[in-house]
N, C-alpha and C positions, 0 to 999 in steps of 0.2 A: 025330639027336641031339635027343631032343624032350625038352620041358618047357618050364613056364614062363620065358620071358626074365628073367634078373634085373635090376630096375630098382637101379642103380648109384649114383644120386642119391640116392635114396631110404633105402638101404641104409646110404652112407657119413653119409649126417644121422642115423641112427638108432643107429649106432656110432660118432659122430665123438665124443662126452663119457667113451668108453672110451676111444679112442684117447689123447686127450689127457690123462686120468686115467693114463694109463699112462706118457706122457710125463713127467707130473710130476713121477709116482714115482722115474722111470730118474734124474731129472735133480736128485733131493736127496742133498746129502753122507751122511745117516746115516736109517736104517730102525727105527722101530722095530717089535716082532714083528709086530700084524696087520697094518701096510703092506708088509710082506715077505710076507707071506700073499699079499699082495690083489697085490703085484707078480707072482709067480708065477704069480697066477691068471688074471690082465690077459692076461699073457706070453701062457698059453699058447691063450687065447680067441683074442688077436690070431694067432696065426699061424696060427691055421686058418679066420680069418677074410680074410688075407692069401691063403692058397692059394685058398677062394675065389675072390677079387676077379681071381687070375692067370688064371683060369680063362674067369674072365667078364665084368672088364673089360679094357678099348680104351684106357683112361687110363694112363700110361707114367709120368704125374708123382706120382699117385695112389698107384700099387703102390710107388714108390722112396721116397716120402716115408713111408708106412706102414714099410719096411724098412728103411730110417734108424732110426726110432722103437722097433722088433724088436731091431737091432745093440744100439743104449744100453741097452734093456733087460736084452738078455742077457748084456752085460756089469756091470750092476749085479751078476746074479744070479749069475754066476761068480764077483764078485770082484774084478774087474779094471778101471782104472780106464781110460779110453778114451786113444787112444794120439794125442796132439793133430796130431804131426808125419803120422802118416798119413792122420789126415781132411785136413789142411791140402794133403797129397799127391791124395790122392783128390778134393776141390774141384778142383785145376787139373787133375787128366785127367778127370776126367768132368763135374759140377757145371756149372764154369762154360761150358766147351766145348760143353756140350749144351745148355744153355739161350742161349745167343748162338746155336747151327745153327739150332736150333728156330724163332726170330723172324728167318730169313735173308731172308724174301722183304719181313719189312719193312722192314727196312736198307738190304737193296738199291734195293728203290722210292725210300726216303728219300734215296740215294746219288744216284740217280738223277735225282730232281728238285732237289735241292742240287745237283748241279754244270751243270744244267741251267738252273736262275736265274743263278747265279753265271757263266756263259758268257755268256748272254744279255744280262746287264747291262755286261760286260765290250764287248761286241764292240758296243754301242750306244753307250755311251759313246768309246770310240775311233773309231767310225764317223759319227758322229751329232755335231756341236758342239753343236746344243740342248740336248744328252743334260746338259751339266753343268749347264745354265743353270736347266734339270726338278727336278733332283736337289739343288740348290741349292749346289754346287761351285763352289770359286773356280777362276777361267779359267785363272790361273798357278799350276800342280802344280809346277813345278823344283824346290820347296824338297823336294817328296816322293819325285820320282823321280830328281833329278840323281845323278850318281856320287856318293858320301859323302854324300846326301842322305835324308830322315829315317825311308825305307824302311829301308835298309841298315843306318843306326848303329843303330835298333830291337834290331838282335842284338847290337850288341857297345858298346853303353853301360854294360852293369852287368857286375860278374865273371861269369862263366860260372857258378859253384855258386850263388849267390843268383841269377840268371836263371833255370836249370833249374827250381829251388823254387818261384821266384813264376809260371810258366808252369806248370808241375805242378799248383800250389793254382788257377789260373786256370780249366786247363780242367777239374780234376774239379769243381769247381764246376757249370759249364757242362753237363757231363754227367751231373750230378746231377742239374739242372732239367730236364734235359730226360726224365729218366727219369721223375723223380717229378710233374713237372707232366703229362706225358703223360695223367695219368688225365684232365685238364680239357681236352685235344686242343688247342683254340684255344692257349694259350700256349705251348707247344711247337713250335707250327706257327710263333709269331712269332720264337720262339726263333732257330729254325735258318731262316728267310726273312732278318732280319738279319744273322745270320754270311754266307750266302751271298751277302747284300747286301755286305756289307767286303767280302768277299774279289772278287767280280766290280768293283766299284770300284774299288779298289787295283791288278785286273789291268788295266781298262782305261788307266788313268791313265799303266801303265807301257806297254803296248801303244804307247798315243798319243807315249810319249816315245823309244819305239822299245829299251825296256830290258826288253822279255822275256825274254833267257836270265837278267840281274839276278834277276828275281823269280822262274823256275822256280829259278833256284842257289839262291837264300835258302830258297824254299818246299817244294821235295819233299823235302831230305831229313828233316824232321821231320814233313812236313803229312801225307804217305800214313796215314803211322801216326796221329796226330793224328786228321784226320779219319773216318777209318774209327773210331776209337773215337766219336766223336762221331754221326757216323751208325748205329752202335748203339745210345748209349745212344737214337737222336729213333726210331729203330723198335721197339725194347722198350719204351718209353714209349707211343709210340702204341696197339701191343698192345695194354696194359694200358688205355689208354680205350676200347680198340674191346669189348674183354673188358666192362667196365659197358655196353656198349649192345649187347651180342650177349653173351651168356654161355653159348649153346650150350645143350645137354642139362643142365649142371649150374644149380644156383640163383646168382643172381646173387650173393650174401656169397660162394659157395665158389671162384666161379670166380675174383672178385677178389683171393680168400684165395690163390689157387694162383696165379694169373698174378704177383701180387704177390712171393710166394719168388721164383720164377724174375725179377723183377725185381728186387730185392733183391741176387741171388749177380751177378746182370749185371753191377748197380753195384760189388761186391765186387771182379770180375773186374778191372774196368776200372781198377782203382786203379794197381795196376803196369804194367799197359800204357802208358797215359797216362803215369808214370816213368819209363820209358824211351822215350817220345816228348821227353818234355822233356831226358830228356838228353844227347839227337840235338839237339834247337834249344838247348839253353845250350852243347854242348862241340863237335859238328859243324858246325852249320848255320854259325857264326860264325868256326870256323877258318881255316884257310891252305893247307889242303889243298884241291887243286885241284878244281873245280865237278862233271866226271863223278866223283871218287872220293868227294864229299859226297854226289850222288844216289846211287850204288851202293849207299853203308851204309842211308838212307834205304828203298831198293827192295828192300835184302835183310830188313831189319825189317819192314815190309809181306809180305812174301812167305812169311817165316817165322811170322807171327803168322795172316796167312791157310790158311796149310799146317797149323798148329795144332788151330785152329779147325775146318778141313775136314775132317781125318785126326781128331783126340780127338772133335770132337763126333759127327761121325759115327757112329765107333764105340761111344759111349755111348747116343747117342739107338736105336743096334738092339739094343746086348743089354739096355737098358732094355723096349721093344718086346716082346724074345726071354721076357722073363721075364714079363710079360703073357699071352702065349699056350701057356705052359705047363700 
C-alpha cells in the first residue's frame, strides 16, 4: 500500500476553518442564496474529505465529530430540521458511554487510590489513638457515632425531596470541579484527597465506636453510585490536564479542543446519574426498609450503570474505530 503517509495534524489545521464554516452554515435558522451555495459546496468537500480521513486516520473522535458536522449539514440541505429527541437518544447510547469507556483506566486509577487513602486513614485512626490527636479531632466522637447521633440524623433531618435536591446540586457541583479544574491537576488532586479524607475519617470514628454495619447501611446504598460518578468526573478531569502536558501527535489547542468535548458530554452525562444517586440518599438510604434491601437497590444501580457503561460504551467506541478503518 505505498504512498506518502498522510500527516493528519497537518491536514485537520489546514481544513479545520472549512470545517467549522460549515458548521456554521448547518447551524443558521435561514440561508440566504450564495450561503446555500457555499453550504452545498462545503457539504460536499467535507465528505470526501471525511472518506479521506476514514481511510487514513486512527483518530475515532476526529472522524465522529467531522460526521456530526456532515449529519447537520445534510439535514440543513434536505430540509429537515434535526430530530432533538433522537440526538438526545443517540448522546446516551453512544456519546456519553463512549467517552466515560475511553478515560476508564483513569477512573479507575483515581478509584483506586481514593478508596486507598480513605481506608488507610480509616484503619489509623481506629488503630492508632494519636491518629486523632494528628488530625486534630476531638477525643469524644459519641455525639457523631452514637445510635441517633449526628452520622445518622445527617439523612433524615430534612424531607426527603429537598435532601435529594440539595445532595444532587452538592455533588454535581463537586464533579464539576473536579472535571473542569482537572486541566490545573493540582486542585483536583486536593479535590478528591479531602473527600477521601471525610470519608476515611468518618469510617474510622465509626470503626472505633464499633458502628460499622451503621455506616455501610447509610453509605452504600447511595455512595456506589455516588462515588463512581465522582471518580469519573477526578479521571476525565485529570485526562484533560495530562492532554495540556502530553498532547500526542496532535497540536496542543486541538488536543485540548478535543479532550475538552469528550469532557464536556462527560460532565453532561453525569447530571442524571448523580440524580439518581441522590434519590437513593434522600428516599433509600433514609428509609425503614431493612439494611440488606437498602444495599441491594444501592448495588443494583451500580451494577446497572456499570453494565451500561461497559456494554454502550463499548459498542460505540468499536463501530466509531470500525468507521476509521474503512
Amino acid at each position: 500500500m505505498g504512498g506518502k503517509p498522510m500527516d493528519v495534524d497537518a491536514y485537520s489545521a489546514r481544513n479545520r476553518h472549512t470545517w467549522a464554516r460549515l458548521d456554521q452554515l448547518a447551524g443558521r435558522r435561514k440561508l440566504n442564496g450564495a450561503e446555500s451555495d457555499e453550504l452545498i459546496l462545503l457539504y460536499r468537500r467535507t465528505s470526501q474529505q471525511l472518506a479521506r480521513l476514514q481511510t487514513h486516520s486512527p483518530e475515532p473522535e476526529l472522524v465522529a465529530g467531522l460526521s456530526a458536522v456532515l449529519a447537520r449539514a445534510r439535514g440543513k440541505i434536505v430540509g429537515s430540521s434535526p430530530d432533538t429527541w433522537a440526538e438526545i437518544l443517540r448522546f446516551f447510547t453512544h456519546g456519553f458511554p463512549a467517552a466515560v469507556y475511553r478515560v476508564f483506566g483513569w477512573w479507575l486509577g483515581v478509584a483506586v487510590v481514593f478508596l486507598g487513602v480513605a481506608a488507610g486513614f480509616a484503619t489509623w485512626i481506629s488503630a492508632d489513638p494519636s491518629a486523632r490527636r494528628t488530625l486534630g479531632l476531638q477525643e469524644d466522637s459519641n455525639a457523631l457515632t452514637a445510635p441517633g447521633g449526628a452520622f445518622e440524623t445527617y439523612y433524615t433531618e430534612h424531607p426527603n425531596n429537598a435532601f435529594a435536591a440539595l445532595v444532587w446540586t452538592n455533588n454535581a457541583w463537586v464533579s464539576a470541579l473536579a472535571l473542569f479544574l482537572g486541566i490545573l491537576i493540582v486542585p483536583v488532586l486536593y479535590l478528591l484527597f479531602m473527600n477521601a479524607l471525610n470519608i476515611g475519617v468518618t469510617a474510622g470514628l465509626m470503626a472505633d465506636a464499633g458502628r460499622l454495619d451503621s455506616l455501610f447501611g447509610f453509605l452504600l446504598p447511595h455512595g456506589m453510585l455516588e462515588l463512581t460518578a465522582i471518580f469519573i468526573a477526578g479521571g476525565a478531569g485529570l485526562k484533560l490536564g495530562w492532554t495540556l502536558i502530553d498532547p500526542g501527535r496532535m497540536s496542543r489547542t486541538e488536543a485540548i479542543a478535543r479532550q475538552g468535548r469528550a469532557t464536556a458530554a462527560i460532565a453532561l452525562g453525569l447530571v442524571p446519574t448523580l440524580l439518581i444517586a441522590g434519590l437513593l440518599e434522600g428516599f433509600v438510604t433514609p428509609s425503614t426498609l431493612p439494611t440488606p434491601v437498602r444495599i441491594a437497590c444501592g448495588l443494583l444501580a451500580e451494577s446497572l450503570f456499570l453494565a451500561y457503561i461497559f456494554t454502550a460504551g463499548r459498542r460505540a467506541s468499536a463501530e466509531t474505530e470500525s468507521a476509521t478503518s474503512r
